[in-house]
C-alpha positions, 0 to 999 in steps of 0.5 A: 204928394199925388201917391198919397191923395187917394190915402187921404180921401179915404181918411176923410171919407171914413170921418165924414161918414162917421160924423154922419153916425154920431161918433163924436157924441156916442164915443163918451157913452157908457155901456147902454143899449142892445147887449149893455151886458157884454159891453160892461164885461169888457169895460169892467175887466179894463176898469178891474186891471186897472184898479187892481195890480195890472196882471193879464192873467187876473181878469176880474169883473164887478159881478162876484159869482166865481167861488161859490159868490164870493169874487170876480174871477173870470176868465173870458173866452178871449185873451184879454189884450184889448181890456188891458191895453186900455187899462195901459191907456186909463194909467196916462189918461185916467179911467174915462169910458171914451178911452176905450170907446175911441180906442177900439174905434181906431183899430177899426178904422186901421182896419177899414185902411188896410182894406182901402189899401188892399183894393187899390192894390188889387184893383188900381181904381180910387173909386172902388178901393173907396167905396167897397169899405164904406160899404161895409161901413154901412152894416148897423151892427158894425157901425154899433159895435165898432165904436163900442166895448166888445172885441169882435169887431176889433179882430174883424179889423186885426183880419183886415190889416192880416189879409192886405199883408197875405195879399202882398206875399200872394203876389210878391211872394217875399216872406216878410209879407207873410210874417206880418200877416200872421202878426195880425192873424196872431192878434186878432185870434186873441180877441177872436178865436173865428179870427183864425178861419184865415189861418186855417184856410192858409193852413189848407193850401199848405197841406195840399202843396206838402202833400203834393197835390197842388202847388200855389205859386207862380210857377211853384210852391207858394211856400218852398221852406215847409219846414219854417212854415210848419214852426210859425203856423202853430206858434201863432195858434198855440198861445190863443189856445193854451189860453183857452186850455188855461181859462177853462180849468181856472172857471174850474177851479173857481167854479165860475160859468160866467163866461162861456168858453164852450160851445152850443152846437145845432144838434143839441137844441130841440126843435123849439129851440131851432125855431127860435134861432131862426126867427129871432135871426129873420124878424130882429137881426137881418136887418141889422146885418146889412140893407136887404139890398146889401144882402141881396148885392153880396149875394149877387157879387158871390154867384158871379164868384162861383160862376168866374171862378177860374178868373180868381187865382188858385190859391184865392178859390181854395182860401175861400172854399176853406174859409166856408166850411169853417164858417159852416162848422162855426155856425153849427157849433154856436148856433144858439148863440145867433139867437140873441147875440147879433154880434156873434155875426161879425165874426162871419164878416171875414166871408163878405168882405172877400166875396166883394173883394174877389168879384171886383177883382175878377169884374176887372178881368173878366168885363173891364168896360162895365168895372171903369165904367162912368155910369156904374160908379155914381149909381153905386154911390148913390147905393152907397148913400143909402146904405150909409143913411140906413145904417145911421137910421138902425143905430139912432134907433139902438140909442135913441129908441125902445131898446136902450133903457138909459132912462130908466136907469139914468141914475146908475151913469151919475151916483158913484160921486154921491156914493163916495160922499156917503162913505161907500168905497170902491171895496164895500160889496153891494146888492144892486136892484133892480138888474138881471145883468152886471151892469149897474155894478160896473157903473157904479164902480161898486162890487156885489151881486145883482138878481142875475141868474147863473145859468151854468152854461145849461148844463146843471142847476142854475143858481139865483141871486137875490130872487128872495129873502133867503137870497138877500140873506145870503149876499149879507152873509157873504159880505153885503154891506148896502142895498141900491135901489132903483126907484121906490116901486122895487118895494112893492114889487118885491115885498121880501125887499122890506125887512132889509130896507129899514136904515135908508142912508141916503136917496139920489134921485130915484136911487135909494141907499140902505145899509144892511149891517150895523143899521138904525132903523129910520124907514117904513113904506106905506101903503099904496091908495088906490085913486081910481078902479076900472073893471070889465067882466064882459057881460056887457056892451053898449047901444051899437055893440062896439065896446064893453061896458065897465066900471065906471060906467063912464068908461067903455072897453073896445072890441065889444066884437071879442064876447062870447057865451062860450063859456065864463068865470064870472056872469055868462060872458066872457072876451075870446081873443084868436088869430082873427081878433086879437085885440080885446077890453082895451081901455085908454088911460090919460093923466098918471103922474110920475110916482103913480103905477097901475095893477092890471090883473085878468082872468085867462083859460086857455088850451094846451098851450099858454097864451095871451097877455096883457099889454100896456102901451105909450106910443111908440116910446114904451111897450110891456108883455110881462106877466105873471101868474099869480093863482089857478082855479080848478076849473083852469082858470089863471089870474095873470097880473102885471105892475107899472110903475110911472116915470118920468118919460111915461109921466102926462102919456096916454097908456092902452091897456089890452089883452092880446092873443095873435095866435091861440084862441083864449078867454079872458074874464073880469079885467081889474085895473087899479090906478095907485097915488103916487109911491112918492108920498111914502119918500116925502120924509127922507 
């Protein structure tokens, strides 16, 4: 019973801490928050198996791009044996989000498992064995997608059980270690091809004793029957990348880019672009990776690797040398992708968790009074603490904060029964709007088209949807049979919407059904009334110079400081904004009902380089940049504009309009801010 109360503790540790995260109530969510989109493409390839005739190599998703528009056929990167294995799961259980959820969860945390074990059987020490783990437990990325949709951290875990197996054989030198180890390493390059940075690095040792450079062994050869390594080294890689061979010429063929199966290396950015990389990774995804003091302990744990690293065996320090440059080469050839992907960073993880491993190890050697010692293990605990409460912070934040637009489109994770009422089927092909992603299509269980733009890798012209009449026209012309609509405002934003909204068929809270085909027109949409104006065109301020006057002349615009005679659009003023002041005519806005929305239009002139905006904020909860250009005189003056549109979360906030330029100096003139009656009234009837 003793033998196994460590395995035990373990087990209940790793529940504890995922309780602490919220486990038990974010395994039942549906696909939000940071990359929603990525989440969706796995759930809805699961969702497609299952729905369809459960062939592996017929992945679909809701999104029809591949043939010219008109199907789901996309082949991901990865062979998709978790989407099916869950598919498998929906035929017992029934299709239910938290199917997939928990069940790539518990991969993972077979994975953390078999790194316990493998701890305990390097270190012989309960405390570390458990600690080092849940350390990495603690990164927020990690935490965030290993009780979601996406793969990565799924290999991340196949890698983990892969490493305690080739651990055994390292030591024990009996086969059937190794062949487990390549069962696991087989798996999770499936999911992830980086999962093979392993293989490849046990690749490596066997070239060198094949070609008699160095042995690995105790006393000999590692591998002493080259041959059969030879046969199931490239048995294990083969099917992963006569896969990839596979999925490639069948996006060929059904001239589908959905997916990407290429690469984006480093040499093929631009200056510009690098620079995006590199401050997207420092100001939004550091932090995410570990706590800075995690970063700066693994850091530490790998100088100490380097410095003792005749303490790891021989066969340890190539493996790792090996598995660096991979990472490095990895890097270089996906380097664009770190700009926006944080995921793309698990499948690096593979490098920490050995660093902490062998320094642990080599600790155990080299100082074993400092490895046993009693005050270093409840000082690490209380790091471990820290770290554990960090990461609940980051992913609270991923859920709960900014990033995750579940309000906005609370309606898309409920209307599919409503849909089914109306006569909607599962086959009717839809136009979903608005979504730049897929994601509605999948919560909708609907297939169609989105305002999603293919890109085409980058590499010829991207193709959009649904960006016009034209657009709208084309879907119909493929097969559209109704229009969803995420909130009436959608009308007035995108006036080319109207000609195809006239036969509403049904409203679910702010969705609106339109039938496209066979319709009986039954809908208008009214025109916006204006309820207030506001209007500052700088030319003055008030008694003690601190802020403009406007219209009304009740109202006052702040940071009067901002005029300047330089030059002007209107009258002889005009608000200068630069890296000093960057804040200008900032007015705060109280009372706007849910249904109300905001124009805020300026006038700008700026250098070479485009800069400056219009911001509307509500304390912490919401924050808008976006704008467009909507004309330029020739005196290079621009009119930008931006629309809000009131919800309910924002409904009874106090808004901050502002113009703001941090960097580049710029000019603004003659601020409008037109405050609209609710759109509601036009809904009133229906």
């Amino acid at each position: 019973m003793k033998k196994f109360l460590p395995h035990t503790l373990f087990v209940s540790l790793l529940a504890i801490v995922s309780f602490i995260y919220g486990y038990h109530e974010t395994v039942f969510k549906k696909p939000q928050s940071i990359h929603k989109w990525r989440q969706a493409d796995c759930a809805s390839i699961a969702l497609n198996y299952y729905q369809g005739n459960m062939n592996l190599f017929k992945p679909e998703v809701h999104n029809l791009t591949a043939d010219s528009g008109r199907s789901g056929k996309c082949y991901p990167s990865e062979v998709p044996i978790l989407s099916y294995a869950v598919a498998c799961l929906y035929k017992v259980a029934g299709y239910h989000d938290w199917v997939y959820r928990g069940f790539n969860m518990l991969i993972f945390f077979c994975g953390l498992f078999f790194l316990f074990r493998l701890l305990l059987y390097l270190l012989k020490d309960v405390f570390w064995a458990l600690a080092i783990p849940l350390l990495l437990f603690t990164s927020p990325i990690l935490v965030f997608y290993a009780n979601n949709f996406p793969v990565n951290s799924t290999a991340l875990a196949l890698s983990l059980i892969a490493w305690y197996y080739f651990t055994r054989f390292l030591f024990e030198a009996e086969r059937k270690w190794f062949y487990r180890s390549l069962i696991f390493l087989f798996l999770a390059g499936c999911l992830k091809v980086t999962a093979f940075f392993s293989l490849f690095a046990f690749g490596g040792i066997y070239l060198f004793e094949l070609i008699r450079l160095k042995n690995f062994g105790n006393g000999g050869k590692l591998f002493p029957k080259e041959v059969k390594f030879l046969l199931w080294v490239p048995l294990t890689i083969l099917p992963v990348v006569a896969w990839l061979k596979f999925a490639n010429d069948y996006n060929a063929a059904h001239d589908c880019t959905y997916f990407s199966t290429t690469v984006f290396p480093f040499w093929s950015l631009n200056e510009e672009e690098k620079q995006r990389v590199f401050d997207n990774i420092k100001n939004i995804w550091l932090g995410d990776y570990f706590h800075f003091s995690t970063l700066i302990f693994i850091g530490i744990c790998f100088l100490y690797c380097v410095i003792r690293i005749r303490k790891l065996p021989v066969s340890l320090r190539f493996i790792l040398l090996l598995i660096l440059l991979e990472a490095v080469v990895y890097v270089l050839l996906q380097f664009r992708q770190f700009a926006d992907h944080d995921y793309y960073v698990i499948d690096l993880y593979i490098i920490p968790v050995l660093i902490l491993v062998f320094a642990f190890y080599i600790l155990k050697q080299d100082v074993p009074k400092v490895f046993s010692s009693f005050l270093l293990k409840p000082v690490f605990a209380l790091f471990l603490m820290l770290n554990i409460f960090y990461a609940k912070g980051k992913v609270n934040a991923r859920y709960d904060g900014v990033v995750n637009d579940y309000p906005a489109n609370a309606d898309f994770y409920t209307v599919t029964p409503y849909l089914r009422q109306l006569g909607i089927t599962p086959e009717d092909t839809v136009i979903s709007i608005p979504d730049m992603t897929h994601v509605s299509l999948y919560l909708m269980n609907q297939k169609g088209w989105t305002e999603y733009t293919d890109a085409r890798l980058n590499r010829s012209e991207p193709i959009p949807y649904n960006a016009d009449s034209a657009g709208i026209q084309l879907s119909i012309n493929k097969g559209a049979k109704y229009l969803i609509l995420n909130g009436a405002e959608e009308l007035y934003k995108k006036p080319y919407l109207q000609k195809f909204t006239t036969c509403l068929i049904g409203k679910y809270n702010r969705i609106l059904v339109f039938k496209l085909k066979d319709k009986k027109d039954n809908f208008s949409l009214d025109q916006r009334k204006v309820k207030q104006r506001y209007f500052c065109n700088a030319d003055t301020l008030t008694e003690d110079k601190a802020d403009f006057k406007g219209i009304p002349l009740t109202e006052k615009f702040a940071f009067g400081r901002t005029q300047t005679d330089s030059l002007a659009l209107s009258g002889k003023f005009s608000c200068r904004l630069s890296k000093e002041n960057p804040y200008g005519m900032t007015l705060r806005l109280k009372g706007a009902s849910a249904g109300e929305s905001f124009v805020i239009s300026a006038w700008r002139k700026t250098g070479t380089k485009e800069a400056g905006t219009i911001i509307v904020s509500a304390d912490s909860t919401f924050y808008d940049n976006e704008i467009r250009v909507l004309e330029k005189n020739t005196s290079g003056w621009e009119k930008i504009t931006k629309e809000i549109f009131i919800t309910k979360e924002l409904a009874g906030k106090e808004l901050t309009v502002y113009i703001y330029s941090p960097d580049i100096p710029v000019l603004f003139d003659d601020l409008e801010i037109l405050w609209y009656e609710s759109i509601e009234n036009a809904l009133k009837n229906f």
